[in-house]
C-alpha positions as CSV (number, residue, x, y, z in Angstrom):
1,X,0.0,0.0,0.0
2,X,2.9,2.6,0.8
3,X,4.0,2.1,-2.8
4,X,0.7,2.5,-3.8
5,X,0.6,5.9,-2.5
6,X,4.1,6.8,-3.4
7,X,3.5,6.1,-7.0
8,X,0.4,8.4,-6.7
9,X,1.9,11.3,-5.4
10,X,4.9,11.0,-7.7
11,X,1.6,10.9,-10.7
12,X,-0.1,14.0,-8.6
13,X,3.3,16.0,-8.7
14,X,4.3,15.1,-12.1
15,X,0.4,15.9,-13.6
16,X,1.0,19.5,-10.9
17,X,4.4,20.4,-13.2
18,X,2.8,19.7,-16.4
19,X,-0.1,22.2,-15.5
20,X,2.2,24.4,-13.8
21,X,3.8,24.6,-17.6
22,X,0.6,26.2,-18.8
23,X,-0.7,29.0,-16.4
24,X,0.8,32.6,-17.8
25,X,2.2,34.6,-16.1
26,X,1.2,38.2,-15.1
27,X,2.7,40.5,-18.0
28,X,5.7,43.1,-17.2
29,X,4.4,46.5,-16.7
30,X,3.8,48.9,-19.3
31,X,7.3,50.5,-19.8
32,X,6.5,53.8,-18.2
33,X,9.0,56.9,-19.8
34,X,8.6,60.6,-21.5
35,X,8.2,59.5,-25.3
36,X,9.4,62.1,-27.6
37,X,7.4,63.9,-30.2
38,X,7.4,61.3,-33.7
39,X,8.5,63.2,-36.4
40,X,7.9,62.3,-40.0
41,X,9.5,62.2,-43.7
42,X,8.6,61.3,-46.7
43,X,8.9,58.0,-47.8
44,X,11.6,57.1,-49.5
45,X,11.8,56.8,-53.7
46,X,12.9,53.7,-55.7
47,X,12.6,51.0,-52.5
48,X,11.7,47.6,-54.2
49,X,7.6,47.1,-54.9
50,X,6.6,45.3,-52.2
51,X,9.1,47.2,-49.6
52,X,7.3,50.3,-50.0
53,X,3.7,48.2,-50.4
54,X,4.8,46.7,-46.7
55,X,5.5,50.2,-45.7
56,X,2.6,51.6,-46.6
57,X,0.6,48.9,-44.9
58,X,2.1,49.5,-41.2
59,X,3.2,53.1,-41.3
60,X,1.0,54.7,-43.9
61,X,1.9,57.2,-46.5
62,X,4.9,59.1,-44.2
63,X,7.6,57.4,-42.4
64,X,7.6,58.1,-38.7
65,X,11.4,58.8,-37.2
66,X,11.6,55.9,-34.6
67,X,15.4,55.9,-33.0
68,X,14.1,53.9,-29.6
69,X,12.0,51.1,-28.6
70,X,11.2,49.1,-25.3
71,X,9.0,46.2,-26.4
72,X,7.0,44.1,-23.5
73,X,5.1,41.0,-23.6
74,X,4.8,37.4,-23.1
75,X,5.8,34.3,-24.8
76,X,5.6,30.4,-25.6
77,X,9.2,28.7,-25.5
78,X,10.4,25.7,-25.7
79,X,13.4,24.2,-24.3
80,X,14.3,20.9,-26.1
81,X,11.5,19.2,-25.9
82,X,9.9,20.9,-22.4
83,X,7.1,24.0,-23.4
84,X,7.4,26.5,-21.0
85,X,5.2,30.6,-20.9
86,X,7.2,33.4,-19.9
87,X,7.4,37.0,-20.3
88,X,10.0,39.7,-21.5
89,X,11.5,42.9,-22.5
90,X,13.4,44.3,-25.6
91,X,15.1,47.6,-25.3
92,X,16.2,48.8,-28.7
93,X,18.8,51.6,-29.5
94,X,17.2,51.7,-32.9
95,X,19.6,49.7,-35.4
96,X,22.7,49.7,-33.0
97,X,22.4,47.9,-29.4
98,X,19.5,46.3,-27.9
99,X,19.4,44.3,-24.7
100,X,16.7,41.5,-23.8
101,X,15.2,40.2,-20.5
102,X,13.6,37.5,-20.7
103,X,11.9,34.7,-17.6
104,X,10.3,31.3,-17.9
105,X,8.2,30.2,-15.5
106,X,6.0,27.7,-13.9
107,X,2.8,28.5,-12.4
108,X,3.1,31.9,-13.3
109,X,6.2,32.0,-11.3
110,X,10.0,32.9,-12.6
111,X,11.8,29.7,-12.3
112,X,14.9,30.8,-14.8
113,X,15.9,34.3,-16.2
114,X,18.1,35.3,-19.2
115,X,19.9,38.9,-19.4
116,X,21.3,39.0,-23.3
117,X,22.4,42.1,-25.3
118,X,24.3,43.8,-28.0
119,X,26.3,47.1,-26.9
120,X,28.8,48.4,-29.1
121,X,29.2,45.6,-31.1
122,X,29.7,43.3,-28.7
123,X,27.3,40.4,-27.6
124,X,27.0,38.8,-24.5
125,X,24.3,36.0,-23.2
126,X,23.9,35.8,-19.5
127,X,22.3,32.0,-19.1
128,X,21.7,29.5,-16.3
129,X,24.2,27.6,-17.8
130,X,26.7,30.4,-18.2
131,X,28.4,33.6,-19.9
132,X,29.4,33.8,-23.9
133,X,30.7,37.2,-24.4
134,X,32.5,38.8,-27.0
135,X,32.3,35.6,-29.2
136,X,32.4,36.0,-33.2
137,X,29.5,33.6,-33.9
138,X,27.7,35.3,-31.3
139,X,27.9,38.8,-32.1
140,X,26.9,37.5,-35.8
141,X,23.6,36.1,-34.1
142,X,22.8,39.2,-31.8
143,X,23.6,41.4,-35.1
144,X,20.5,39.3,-37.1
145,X,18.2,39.1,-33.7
146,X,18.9,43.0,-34.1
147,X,17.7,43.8,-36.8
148,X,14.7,41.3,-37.3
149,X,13.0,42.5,-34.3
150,X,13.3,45.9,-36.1
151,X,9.6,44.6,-37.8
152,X,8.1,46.1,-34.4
153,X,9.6,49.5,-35.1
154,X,9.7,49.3,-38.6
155,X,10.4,52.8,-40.2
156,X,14.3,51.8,-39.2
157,X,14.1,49.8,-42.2
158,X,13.8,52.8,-44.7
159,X,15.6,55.5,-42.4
160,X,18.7,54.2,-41.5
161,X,21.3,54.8,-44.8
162,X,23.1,52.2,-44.2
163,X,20.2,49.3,-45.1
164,X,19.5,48.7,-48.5
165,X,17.1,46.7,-50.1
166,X,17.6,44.6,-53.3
167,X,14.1,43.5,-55.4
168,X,13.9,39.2,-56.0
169,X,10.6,38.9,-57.2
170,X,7.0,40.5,-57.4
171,X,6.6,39.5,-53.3
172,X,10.1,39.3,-52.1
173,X,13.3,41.6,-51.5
174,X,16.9,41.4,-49.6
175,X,17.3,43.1,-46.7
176,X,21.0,43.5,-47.0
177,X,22.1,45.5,-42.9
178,X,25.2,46.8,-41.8
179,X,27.3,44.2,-39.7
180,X,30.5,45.2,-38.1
181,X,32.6,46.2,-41.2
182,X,30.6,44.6,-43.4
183,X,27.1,43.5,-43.6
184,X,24.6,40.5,-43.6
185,X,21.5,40.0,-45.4
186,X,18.0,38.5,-44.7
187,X,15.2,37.3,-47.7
188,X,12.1,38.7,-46.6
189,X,8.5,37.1,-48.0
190,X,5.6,39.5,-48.3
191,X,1.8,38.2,-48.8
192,X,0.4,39.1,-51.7
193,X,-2.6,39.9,-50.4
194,X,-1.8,41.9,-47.5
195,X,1.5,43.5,-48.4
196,X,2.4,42.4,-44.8
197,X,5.6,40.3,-44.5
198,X,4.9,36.6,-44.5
199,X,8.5,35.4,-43.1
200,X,12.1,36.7,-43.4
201,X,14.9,34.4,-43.5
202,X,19.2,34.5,-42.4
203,X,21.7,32.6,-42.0
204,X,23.4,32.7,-38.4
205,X,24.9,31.2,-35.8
206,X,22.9,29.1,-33.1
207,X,26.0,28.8,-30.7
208,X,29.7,29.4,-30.3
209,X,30.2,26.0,-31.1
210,X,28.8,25.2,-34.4
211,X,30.8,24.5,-37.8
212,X,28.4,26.1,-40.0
213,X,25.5,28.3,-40.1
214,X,21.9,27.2,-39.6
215,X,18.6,28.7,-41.8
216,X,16.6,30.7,-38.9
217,X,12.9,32.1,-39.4
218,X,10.9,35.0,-38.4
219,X,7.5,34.6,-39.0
220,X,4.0,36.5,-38.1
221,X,1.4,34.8,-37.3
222,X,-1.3,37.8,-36.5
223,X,-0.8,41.8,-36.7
224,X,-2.4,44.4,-34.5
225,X,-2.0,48.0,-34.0
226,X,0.1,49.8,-31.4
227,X,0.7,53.9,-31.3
228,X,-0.4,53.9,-35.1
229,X,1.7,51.4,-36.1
230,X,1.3,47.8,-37.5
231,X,3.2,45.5,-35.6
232,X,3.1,41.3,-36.0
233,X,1.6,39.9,-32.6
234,X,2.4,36.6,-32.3
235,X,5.4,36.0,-34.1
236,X,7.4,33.3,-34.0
237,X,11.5,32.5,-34.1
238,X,12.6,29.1,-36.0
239,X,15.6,27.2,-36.5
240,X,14.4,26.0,-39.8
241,X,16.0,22.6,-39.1
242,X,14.3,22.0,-35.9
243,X,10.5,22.3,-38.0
244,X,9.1,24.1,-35.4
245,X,9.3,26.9,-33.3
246,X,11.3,27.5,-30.2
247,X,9.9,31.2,-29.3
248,X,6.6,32.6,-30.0
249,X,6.2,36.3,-28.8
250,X,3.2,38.5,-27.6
251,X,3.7,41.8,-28.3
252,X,1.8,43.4,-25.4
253,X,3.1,47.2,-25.0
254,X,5.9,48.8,-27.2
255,X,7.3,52.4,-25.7
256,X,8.8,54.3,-28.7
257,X,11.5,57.7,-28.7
258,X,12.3,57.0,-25.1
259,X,15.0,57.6,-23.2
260,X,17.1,54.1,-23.1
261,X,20.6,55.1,-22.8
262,X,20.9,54.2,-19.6
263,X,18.2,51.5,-19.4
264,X,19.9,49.7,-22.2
265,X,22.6,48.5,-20.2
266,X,21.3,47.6,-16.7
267,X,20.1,44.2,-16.1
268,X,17.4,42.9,-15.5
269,X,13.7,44.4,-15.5
């Protein structure tokens, strides 16, 4: 009989984890700061056809100057083969540094945090399992994270003079960014139907350790509106490889033209 009940309580606390993987969290504050007057230009002549057709779509017919961003919300993620909710926060020196905070959790509780970011050319992930910092392949990988999360402050795309875009086809273009002395380049998918980007596409590095560089996805999966400006919500982060997601994101609040200077490089919240 005491095995009996052994074996049901290891079931109860097993069957308690599994649900504890599915209650969400409480979201992260609104990110509370001045935000400075938007100023607007013209859009830009001669981007590829379904560039400015995208920009029309989430910006409208002038281009709003957006040098900041702080990004909150919550998220699906996966762990090898564990699911896990969470919640985090991107800061974004528009096309330069960015910094994430990011918590899993279980039962709505933080049971592991990850401080990550991209100062000066210069990345460094802060995880349970360690510190990379500094690392080639790494800085490669926060360069690309960089500039794909750009899609929820999008004007960067067509304001910073040192992006360019090259046409493909009728609903795709390269989106060629700077990277250290050089550069790096994404394909980016647009629907036909909605103008909206269906998926962009790089190739980066997954860890310091790899040999070669593995396809990774970006991908919307819904859009909504957020201070006048189409954002995707949820969108989702794929090593192609892998045939499934390991990040899906909830964009819950995004702060633009603040102050993050300083905020940038703290830790944490």
């Amino acid at each position: 009989m005491f095995f009996l009940y052994l074996a049901l309580g290891l079931l109860g606390l097993i069957a308690g984890g599994w649900i504890g993987l599915y209650i969400w969290p409480r979201p992260f504050p609104a990110y509370d700061a001045p935000q400075a007057k938007i100023e607007t230009v013209p859009m830009p002549p001669n981007l590829p056809t379904p560039v400015e057709r995208y920009m029309r779509a989430v910006i409208g017919k002038d281009v709003p100057l957006v040098h900041s961003a702080v990004i909150t919300g919550r998220a699906n993620m996966r762990f090898g083969p564990l699911p896990f909710l969470g919640r985090w926060r991107f800061v974004h020196d528009g096309g330069h540094n960015y910094r994430h905070y990011m918590e899993a959790t279980l039962f709505g509780r933080r049971i592991m945090k990850v401080n990550e970011h991209y100062l000066d050319r210069i990345g460094r992930m802060e995880l349970p399992v360690g510190v990379i910092d500094n690392d080639p392949k790494i800085n490669q990988a926060a360069n690309m994270t960089m500039w794909a999360e750009a899609m929820w402050f999008p004007s960067v795309y067509v304001t910073d003079e040192r992006v360019l875009w090259e046409p493909l086809t009728a609903h795709s273009a390269r989106l060629i960014v700077p990277f250290e002395e050089g550069e790096d380049c994404f394909t980016v998918y647009f629907d036909p139907k909605t103008d909206l980007i269906l998926r962009m596409e790089g190739m980066r590095w997954r860890d310091s350790k790899d040999e070669k560089q593995i396809l990774w996805r970006l991908e919307p999966h819904g859009w909504v509106t957020i201070n006048g400006v189409k954002v995707p919500s949820p969108a989702s982060v794929t090593w192609v490889p892998d045939g499934k997601p390991w990040l899906i994101c909830h964009v819950e609040d995004i702060a633009y033209n603040v102050d993050v200077s300083r905020y940038i490089r703290q830790h944490g919240l």
